[in-house]
VOKOL-857458 format. One line per field, with one value per residue (C-alpha): residue number from 1; residue in one letter; x, y, z. Coordinates in steps of 0.2 Angstrom, whole numbers, plus 5000, padded with zeros to 4 digits. Layout:
num: NUM, ...;
residuo: A, ...;
px: X, ...;
py: Y, ...;
pz: Z, ...;
REM end
This chain:
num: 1, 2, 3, 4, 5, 6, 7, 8, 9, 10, 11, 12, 13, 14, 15, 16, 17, 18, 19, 20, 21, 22, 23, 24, 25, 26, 27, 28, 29, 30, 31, 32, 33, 34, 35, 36, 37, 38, 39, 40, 41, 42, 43, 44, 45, 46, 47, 48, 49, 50, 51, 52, 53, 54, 55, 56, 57, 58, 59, 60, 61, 62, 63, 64, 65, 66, 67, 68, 69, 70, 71, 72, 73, 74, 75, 76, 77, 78, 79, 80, 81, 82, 83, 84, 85, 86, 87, 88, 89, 90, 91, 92, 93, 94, 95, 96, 97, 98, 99, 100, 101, 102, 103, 104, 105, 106, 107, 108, 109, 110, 111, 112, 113, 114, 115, 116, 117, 118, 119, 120, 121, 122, 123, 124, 125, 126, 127, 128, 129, 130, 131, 132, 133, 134, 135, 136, 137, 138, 139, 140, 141, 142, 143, 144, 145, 146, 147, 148, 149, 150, 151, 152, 153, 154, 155, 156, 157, 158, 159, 160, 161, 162, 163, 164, 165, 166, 167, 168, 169, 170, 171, 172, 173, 174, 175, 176, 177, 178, 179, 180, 181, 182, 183, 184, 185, 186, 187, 188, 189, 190, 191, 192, 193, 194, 195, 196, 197, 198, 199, 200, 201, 202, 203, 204, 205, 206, 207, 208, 209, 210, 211, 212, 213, 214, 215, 216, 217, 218, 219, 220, 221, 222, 223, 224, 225, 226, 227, 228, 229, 230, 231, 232, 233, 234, 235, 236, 237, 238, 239, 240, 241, 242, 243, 244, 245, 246, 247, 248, 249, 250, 251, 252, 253, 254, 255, 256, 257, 258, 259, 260, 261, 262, 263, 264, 265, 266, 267, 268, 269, 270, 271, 272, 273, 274, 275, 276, 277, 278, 279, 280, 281, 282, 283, 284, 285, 286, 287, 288, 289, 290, 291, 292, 293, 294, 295, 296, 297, 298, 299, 300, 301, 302, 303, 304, 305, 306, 307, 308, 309, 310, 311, 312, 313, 314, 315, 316, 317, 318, 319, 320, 321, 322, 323, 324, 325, 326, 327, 328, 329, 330, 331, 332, 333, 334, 335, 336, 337, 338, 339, 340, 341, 342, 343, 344, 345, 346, 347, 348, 349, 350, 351, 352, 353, 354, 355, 356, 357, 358, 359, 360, 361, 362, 363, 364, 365, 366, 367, 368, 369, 370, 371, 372, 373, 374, 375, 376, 377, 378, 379, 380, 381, 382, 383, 384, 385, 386, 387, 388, 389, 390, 391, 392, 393, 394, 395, 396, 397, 398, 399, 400, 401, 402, 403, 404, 405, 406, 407, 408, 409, 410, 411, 412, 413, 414, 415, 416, 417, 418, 419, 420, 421, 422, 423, 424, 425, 426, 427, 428, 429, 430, 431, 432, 433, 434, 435, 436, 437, 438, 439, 440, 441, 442, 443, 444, 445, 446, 447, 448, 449, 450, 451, 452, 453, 454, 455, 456, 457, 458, 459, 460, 461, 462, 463, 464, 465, 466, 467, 468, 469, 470, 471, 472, 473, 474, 475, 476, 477, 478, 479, 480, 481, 482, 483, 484, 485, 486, 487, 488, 489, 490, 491;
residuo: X, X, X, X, X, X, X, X, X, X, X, X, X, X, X, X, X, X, X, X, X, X, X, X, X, X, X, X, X, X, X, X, X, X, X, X, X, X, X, X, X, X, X, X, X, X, X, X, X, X, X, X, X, X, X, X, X, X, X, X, X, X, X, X, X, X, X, X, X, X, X, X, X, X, X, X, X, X, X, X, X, X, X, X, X, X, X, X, X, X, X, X, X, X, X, X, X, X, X, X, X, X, X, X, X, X, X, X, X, X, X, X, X, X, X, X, X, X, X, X, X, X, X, X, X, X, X, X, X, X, X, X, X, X, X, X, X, X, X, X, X, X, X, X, X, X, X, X, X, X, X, X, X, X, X, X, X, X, X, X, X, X, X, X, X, X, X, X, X, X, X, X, X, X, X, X, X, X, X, X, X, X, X, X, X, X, X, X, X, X, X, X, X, X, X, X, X, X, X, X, X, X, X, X, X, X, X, X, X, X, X, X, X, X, X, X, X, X, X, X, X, X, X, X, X, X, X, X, X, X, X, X, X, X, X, X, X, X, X, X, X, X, X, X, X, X, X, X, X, X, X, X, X, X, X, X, X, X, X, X, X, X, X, X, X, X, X, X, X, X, X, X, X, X, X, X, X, X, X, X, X, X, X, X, X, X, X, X, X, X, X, X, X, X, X, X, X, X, X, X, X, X, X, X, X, X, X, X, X, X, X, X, X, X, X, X, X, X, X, X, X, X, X, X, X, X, X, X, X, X, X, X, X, X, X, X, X, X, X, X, X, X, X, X, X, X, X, X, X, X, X, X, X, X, X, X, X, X, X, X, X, X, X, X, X, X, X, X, X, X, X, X, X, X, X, X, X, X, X, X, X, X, X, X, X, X, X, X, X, X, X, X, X, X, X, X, X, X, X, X, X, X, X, X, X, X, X, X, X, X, X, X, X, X, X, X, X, X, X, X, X, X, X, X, X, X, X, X, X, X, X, X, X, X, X, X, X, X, X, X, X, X, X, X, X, X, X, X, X, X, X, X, X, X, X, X, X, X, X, X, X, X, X, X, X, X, X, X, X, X, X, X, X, X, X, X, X, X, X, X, X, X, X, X, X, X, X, X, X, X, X;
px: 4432, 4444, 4456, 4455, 4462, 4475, 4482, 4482, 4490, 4506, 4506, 4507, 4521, 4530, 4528, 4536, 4550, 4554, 4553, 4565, 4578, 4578, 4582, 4598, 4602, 4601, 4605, 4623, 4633, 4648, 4660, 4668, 4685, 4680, 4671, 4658, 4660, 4643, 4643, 4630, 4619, 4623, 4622, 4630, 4638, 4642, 4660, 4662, 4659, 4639, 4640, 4654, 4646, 4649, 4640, 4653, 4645, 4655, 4650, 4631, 4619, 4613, 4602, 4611, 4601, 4609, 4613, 4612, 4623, 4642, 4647, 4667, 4676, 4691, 4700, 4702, 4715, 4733, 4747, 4764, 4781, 4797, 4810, 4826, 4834, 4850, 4854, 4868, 4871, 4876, 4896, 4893, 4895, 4884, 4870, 4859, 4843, 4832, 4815, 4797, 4782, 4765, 4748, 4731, 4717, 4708, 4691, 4685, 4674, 4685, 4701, 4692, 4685, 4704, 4708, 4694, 4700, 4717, 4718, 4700, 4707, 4727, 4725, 4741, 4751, 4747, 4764, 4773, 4768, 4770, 4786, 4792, 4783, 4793, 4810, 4811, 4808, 4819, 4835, 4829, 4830, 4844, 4852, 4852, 4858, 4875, 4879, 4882, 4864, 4858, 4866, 4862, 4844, 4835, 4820, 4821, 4824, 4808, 4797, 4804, 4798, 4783, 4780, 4788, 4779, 4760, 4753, 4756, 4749, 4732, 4732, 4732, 4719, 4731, 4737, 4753, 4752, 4769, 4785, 4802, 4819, 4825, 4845, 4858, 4870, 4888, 4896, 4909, 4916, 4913, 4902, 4914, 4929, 4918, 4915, 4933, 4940, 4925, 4928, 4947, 4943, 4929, 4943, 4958, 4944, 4941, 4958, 4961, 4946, 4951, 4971, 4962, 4953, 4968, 4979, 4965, 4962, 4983, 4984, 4968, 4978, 4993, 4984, 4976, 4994, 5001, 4985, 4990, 5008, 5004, 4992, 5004, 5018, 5008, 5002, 5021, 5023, 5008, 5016, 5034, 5027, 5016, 5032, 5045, 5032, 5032, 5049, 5051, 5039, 5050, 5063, 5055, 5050, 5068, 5073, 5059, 5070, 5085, 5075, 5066, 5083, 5089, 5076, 5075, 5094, 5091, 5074, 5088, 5098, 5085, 5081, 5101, 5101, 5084, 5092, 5105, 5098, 5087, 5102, 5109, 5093, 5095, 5111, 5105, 5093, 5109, 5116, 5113, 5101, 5111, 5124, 5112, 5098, 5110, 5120, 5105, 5099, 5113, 5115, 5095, 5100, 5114, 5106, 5090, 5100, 5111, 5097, 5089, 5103, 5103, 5085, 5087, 5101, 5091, 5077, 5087, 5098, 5081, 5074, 5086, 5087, 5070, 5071, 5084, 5074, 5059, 5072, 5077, 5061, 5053, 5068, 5066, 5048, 5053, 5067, 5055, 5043, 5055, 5066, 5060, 5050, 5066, 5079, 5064, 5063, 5082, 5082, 5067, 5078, 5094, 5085, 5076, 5093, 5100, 5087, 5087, 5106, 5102, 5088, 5101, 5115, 5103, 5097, 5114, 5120, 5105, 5108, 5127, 5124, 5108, 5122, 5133, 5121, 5119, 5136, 5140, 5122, 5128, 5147, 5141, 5129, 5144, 5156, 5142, 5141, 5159, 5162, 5150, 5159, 5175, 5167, 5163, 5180, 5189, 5179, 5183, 5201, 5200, 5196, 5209, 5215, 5213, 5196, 5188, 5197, 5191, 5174, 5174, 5178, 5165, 5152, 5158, 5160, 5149, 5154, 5170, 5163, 5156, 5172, 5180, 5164, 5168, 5179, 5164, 5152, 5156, 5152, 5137, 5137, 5149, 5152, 5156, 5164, 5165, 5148, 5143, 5162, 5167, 5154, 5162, 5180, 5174, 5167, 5182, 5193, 5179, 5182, 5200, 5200, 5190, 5203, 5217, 5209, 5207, 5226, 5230, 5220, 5230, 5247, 5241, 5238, 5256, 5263, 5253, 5261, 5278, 5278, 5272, 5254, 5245, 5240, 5226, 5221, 5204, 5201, 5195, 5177, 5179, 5181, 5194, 5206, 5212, 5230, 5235, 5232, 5231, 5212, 5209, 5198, 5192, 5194;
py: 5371, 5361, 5378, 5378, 5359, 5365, 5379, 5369, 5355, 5366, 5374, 5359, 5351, 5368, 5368, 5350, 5356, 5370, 5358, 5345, 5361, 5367, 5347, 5346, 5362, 5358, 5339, 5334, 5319, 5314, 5304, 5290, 5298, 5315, 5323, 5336, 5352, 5360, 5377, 5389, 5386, 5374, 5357, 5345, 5329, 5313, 5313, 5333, 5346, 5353, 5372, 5370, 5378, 5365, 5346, 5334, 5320, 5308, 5292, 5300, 5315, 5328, 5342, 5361, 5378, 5388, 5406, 5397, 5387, 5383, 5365, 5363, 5347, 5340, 5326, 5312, 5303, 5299, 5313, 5312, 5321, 5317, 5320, 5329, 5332, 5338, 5330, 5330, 5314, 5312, 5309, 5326, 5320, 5329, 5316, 5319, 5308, 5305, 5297, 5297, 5298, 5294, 5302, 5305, 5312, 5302, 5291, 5297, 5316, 5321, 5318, 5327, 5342, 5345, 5342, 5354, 5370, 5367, 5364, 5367, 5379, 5376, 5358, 5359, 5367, 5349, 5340, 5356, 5354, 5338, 5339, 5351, 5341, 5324, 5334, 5344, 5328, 5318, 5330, 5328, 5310, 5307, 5318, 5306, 5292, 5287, 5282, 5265, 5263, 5270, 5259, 5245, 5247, 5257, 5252, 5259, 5274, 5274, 5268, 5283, 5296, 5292, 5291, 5307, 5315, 5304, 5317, 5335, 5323, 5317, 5338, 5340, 5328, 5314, 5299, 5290, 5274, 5272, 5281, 5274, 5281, 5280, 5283, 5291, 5300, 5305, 5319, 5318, 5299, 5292, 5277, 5276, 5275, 5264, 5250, 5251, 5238, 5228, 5228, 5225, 5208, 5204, 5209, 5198, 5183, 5186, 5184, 5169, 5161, 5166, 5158, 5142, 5141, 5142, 5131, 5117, 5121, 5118, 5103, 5094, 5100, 5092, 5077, 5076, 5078, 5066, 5053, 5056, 5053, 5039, 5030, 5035, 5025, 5011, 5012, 5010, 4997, 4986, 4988, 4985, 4970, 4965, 4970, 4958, 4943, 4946, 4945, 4930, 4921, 4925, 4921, 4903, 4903, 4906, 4890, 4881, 4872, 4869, 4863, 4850, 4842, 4842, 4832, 4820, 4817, 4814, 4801, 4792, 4791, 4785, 4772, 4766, 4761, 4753, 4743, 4739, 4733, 4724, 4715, 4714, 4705, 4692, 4688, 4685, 4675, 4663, 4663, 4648, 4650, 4646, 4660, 4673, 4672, 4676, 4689, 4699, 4701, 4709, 4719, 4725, 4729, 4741, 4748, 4752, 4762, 4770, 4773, 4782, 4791, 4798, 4802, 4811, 4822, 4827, 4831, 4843, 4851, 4853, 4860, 4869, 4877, 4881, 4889, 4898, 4902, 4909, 4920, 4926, 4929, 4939, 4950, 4954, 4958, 4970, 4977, 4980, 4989, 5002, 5004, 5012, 5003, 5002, 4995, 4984, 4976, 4976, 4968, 4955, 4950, 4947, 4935, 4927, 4924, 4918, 4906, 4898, 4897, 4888, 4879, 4871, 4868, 4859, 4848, 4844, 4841, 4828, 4821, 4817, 4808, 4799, 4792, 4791, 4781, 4769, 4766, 4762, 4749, 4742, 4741, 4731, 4719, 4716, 4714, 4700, 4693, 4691, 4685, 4671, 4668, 4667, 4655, 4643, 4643, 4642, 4626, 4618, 4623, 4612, 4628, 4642, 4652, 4669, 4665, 4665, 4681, 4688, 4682, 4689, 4707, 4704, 4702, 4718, 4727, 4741, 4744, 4746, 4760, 4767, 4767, 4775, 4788, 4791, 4805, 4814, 4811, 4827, 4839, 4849, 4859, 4854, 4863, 4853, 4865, 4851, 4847, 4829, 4824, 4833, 4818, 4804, 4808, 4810, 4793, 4785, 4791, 4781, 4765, 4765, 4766, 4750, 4744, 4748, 4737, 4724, 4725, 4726, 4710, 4700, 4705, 4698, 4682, 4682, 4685, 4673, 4660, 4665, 4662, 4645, 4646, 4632, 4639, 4623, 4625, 4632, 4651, 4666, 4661, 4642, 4639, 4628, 4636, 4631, 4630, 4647, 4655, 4668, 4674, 4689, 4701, 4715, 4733;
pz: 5002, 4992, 4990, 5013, 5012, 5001, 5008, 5025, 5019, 5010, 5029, 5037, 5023, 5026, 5044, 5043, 5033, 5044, 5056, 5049, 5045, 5063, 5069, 5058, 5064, 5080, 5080, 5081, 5081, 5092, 5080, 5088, 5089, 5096, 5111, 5107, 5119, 5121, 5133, 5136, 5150, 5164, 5165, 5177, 5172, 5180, 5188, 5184, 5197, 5196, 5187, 5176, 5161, 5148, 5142, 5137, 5122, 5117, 5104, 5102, 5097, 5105, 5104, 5104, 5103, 5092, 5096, 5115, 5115, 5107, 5102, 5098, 5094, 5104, 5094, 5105, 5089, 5094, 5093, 5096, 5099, 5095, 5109, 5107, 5125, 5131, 5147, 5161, 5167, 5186, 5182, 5172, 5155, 5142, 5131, 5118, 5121, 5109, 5108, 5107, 5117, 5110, 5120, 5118, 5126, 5138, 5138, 5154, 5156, 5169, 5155, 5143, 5153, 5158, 5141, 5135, 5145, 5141, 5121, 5115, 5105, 5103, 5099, 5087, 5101, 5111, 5105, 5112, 5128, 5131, 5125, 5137, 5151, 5145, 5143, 5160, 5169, 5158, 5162, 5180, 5180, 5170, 5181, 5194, 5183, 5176, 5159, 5161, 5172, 5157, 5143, 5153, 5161, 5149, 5155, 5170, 5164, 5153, 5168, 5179, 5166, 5162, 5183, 5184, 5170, 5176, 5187, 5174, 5160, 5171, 5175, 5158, 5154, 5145, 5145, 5136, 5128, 5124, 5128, 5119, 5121, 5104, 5106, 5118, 5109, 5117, 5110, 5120, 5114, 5134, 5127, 5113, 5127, 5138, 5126, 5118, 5131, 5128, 5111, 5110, 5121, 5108, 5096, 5104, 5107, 5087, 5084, 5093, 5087, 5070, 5076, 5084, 5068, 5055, 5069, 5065, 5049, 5046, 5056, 5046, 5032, 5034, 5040, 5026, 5015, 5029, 5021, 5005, 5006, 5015, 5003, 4989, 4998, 5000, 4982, 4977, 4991, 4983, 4964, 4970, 4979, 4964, 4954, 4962, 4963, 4942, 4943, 4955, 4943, 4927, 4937, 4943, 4923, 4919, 4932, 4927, 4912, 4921, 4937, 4923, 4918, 4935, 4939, 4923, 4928, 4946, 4939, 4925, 4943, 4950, 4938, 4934, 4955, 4951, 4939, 4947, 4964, 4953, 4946, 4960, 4967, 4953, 4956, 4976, 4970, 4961, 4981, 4991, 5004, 5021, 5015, 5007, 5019, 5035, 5022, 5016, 5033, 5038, 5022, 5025, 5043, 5037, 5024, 5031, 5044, 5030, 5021, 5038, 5042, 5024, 5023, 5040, 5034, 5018, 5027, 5040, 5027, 5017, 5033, 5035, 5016, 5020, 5036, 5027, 5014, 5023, 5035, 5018, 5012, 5028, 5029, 5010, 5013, 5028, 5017, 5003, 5014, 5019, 5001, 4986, 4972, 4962, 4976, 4982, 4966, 4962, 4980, 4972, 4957, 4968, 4979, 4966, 4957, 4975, 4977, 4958, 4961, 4978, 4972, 4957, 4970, 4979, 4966, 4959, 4977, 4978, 4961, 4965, 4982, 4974, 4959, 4975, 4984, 4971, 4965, 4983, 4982, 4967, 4973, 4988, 4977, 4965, 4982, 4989, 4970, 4969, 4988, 4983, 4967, 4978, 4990, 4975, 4967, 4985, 4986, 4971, 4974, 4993, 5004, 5000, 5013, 5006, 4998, 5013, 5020, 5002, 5008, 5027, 5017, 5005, 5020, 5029, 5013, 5020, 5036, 5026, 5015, 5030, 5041, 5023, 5023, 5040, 5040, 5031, 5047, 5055, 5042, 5042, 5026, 5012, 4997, 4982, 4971, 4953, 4956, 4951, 4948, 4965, 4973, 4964, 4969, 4988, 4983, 4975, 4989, 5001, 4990, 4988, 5008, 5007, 4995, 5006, 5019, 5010, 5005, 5026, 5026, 5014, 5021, 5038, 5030, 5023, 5040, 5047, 5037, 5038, 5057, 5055, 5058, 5048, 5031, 5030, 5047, 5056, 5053, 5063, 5060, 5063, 5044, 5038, 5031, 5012, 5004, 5002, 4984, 4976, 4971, 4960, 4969, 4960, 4970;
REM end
């Protein structure tokens, strides 16, 4: 008993492996990338005509009866084919077009039945088919096209292929996922030619770039060297302006010493005629009211305008020096701008030299009329002192005649001085050549003018009392007149 269950149990296990061998003999598997053809016996298939004699499997198992049936493969991977086409174009000028075209077979039964009787077994020869299909209609169509339709819109030339070549590919049971013309070759140079024109205006719009680009490039360039030159004239401008104000101050340093005399001679001037009308004050003071107080009104009256007069001449001619000065000044500085740094500073020194030698005329030329001035003050004190001095002795001598004449001049010695000064009251600008001794002669010929007068006065007085007039009578001014004698008077 236990030897039946054995023997029936290696049956059964054998039986089960017999079984298991004859399944994977039988069983087979579609791989995703491929279609299984299984012939043999018929079998009809949705979308395919009832009878064909063939099961398609695609992406699943299947069972097959061996020795009844036949299972093949058909590849359902991309292929492709390179394109090397001759063509005519419609102007009858020979290309070269190359590309590509990329297909497989299709998803569908139908793709893959056509497929199956047509490459099932000359899958390799696939590429060469297609590649006569894609280049009989690719002559065809670039037949009807010209070059430039070509160069331009090759697009349209892809898109007409692969709608001329749809119909044969569907036959064939594929379909093209892309199709890419590659190049067009010209043997015959026509592209070449045709892009020449094209290329020389690219060419003649390089150049003129290139010449815009230089002309700017030159003009930047020689504004930039227009800058420099520029900043380096003004650079010598600024040092030959800082250079001639150096050499203004030495020269002002230079001046500084004789300038300082000048002016501690005009100050002893000033304080000799302060003296003097001091003392002249003092001896005033000695007059008697009735005769003074009348005289120095008068003097005051005269002097104030003198002094006036003589204040408003210095400040014109000092206006004027300075409005000279300043025209001097502003047409050295335009001069300077447009001379070099050394005749600009040459230019400086010369001015400088000018106006330190103006400067000293000037103070001289103030100095002598300032000592002028006050020899003509003290003059005129002395005059009043010794017309009073006159008066006294005429008195004490019982009223002489020519003492009060000597008086009367005494009293209207500055309009005397002036009418002797007078032949200067037209001159604007005078230049005194002895400097501070040329003054004093001008001023000595004023005086002695005065003098002369004074000797015009006394010969009156002779002929007066030569024809008869009374020599102790009344005088001019109602005074009486003394015995004529003879009075020194100091010129």
């Amino acid at each position: 008993m236990p030897m039946v269950v054995g023997v029936v149990a290696g049956v059964a296990v054998g039986a089960i492996a017999v079984l298991i061998g004859l399944f994977k003999l039988m069983w087979r598997v579609a791989e995703p990338n491929e279609a299984l053809i299984i012939s043999g016996s018929n079998h009809k298939t949705e979308g395919l005509e009832a009878g064909m004699g063939f099961r398609i499997v695609t992406g699943r198992g299947t069972l097959v009866l061996p020795g009844v049936q036949a299972v093949r493969k058909l590849s359902l991977d991309l292929n492709e084919t390179e394109l090397h086409v001759d063509c005519v174009t419609h102007q009858g000028i020979p290309l070269k077009v190359r590309g590509v075209v990329i297909f497989k077979v299709g998803d569908d039964f139908v793709s893959i039945a056509n497929a199956g009787r047509r490459f099932l077994d000359q899958q390799k020869l696939m590429s060469e088919r297609v590649h006569n299909v894609f280049a009989g209609h690719l002559r065809s169509i670039v037949g009807g096209l010209t070059v430039e339709d070509m160069i331009r819109d090759r697009e349209k030339l892809t898109g007409q292929t692969r709608a001329a070549c749809g119909t044969e590919m569907e036959k064939l049971g594929l379909i093209v996922d892309s199709l890419q013309i590659h190049e067009i070759e010209d043997p015959t140079g026509y592209i070449q030619n045709l892009a020449m024109p094209h290329a020389a205006a690219v060419q003649r719009d390089a150049r003129i770039a290139q010449a815009e680009a230089n002309r700017l490039a030159t003009e930047a360039e020689q504004q930039s060297f227009a800058r420099m030159a520029q900043a380096t004239r003004d650079s010598e401008i600024l040092q030959a302006g800082y250079q001639a104000e150096r050499d203004k101050a030495g020269a002002a340093a230079r001046q500084a010493g004789p300038l300082a005399d000048a002016a501690a001679r005009q100050e002893v001037v000033v304080q000799e005629t302060r003296v003097a009308e001091l003392e002249a004050h003092r001896r005033e003071q000695q007059l008697q009211a009735d005769v003074r107080k009348p005289a120095d009104a008068k003097a005051y009256e005269k002097r104030t305008l003198a002094e006036a007069e003589r204040d408003a001449r210095i400040s014109g001619a000092e206006a004027k020096a300075k409005e000279t000065e300043l025209a001097a000044a502003a047409e050295a500085t335009r001069v300077k701008a447009a001379a070099s740094a050394e005749a600009e500073a040459t230019k400086a020194r010369g001015t400088a030299m000018a106006a330190s030698t103006r400067a000293t005329g000037e103070a001289e030329a103030a100095a002598a009329q300032a000592r002028g001035l006050a020899e003509a003050e003290a003059a005129r004190a002395k005059g009043l002192a010794e017309a009073e001095a006159i008066k006294a002795r005429a008195a004490a001598l019982a009223e002489n005649q020519e003492a009060v004449v000597a008086q009367q001049l005494a009293e209207n010695w500055p309009e005397i001085v002036k009418a002797g000064a007078s032949a200067f009251g037209n001159v604007d600008n005078m230049v005194v050549l002895n400097g501070a001794d040329g003054m004093a002669d001008m001023f000595a010929k004023a005086l002695t003018m005065g003098g002369t007068g004074l000797g015009l006065a006394r010969q009156l007085l002779a002929s007066m009392n030569q024809n008869g007039q009374p020599v102790n009578g009344t005088s001019l001014n109602g005074v009486a007149s003394p015995p004529a004698q003879k009075v020194p008077v100091q010129e």
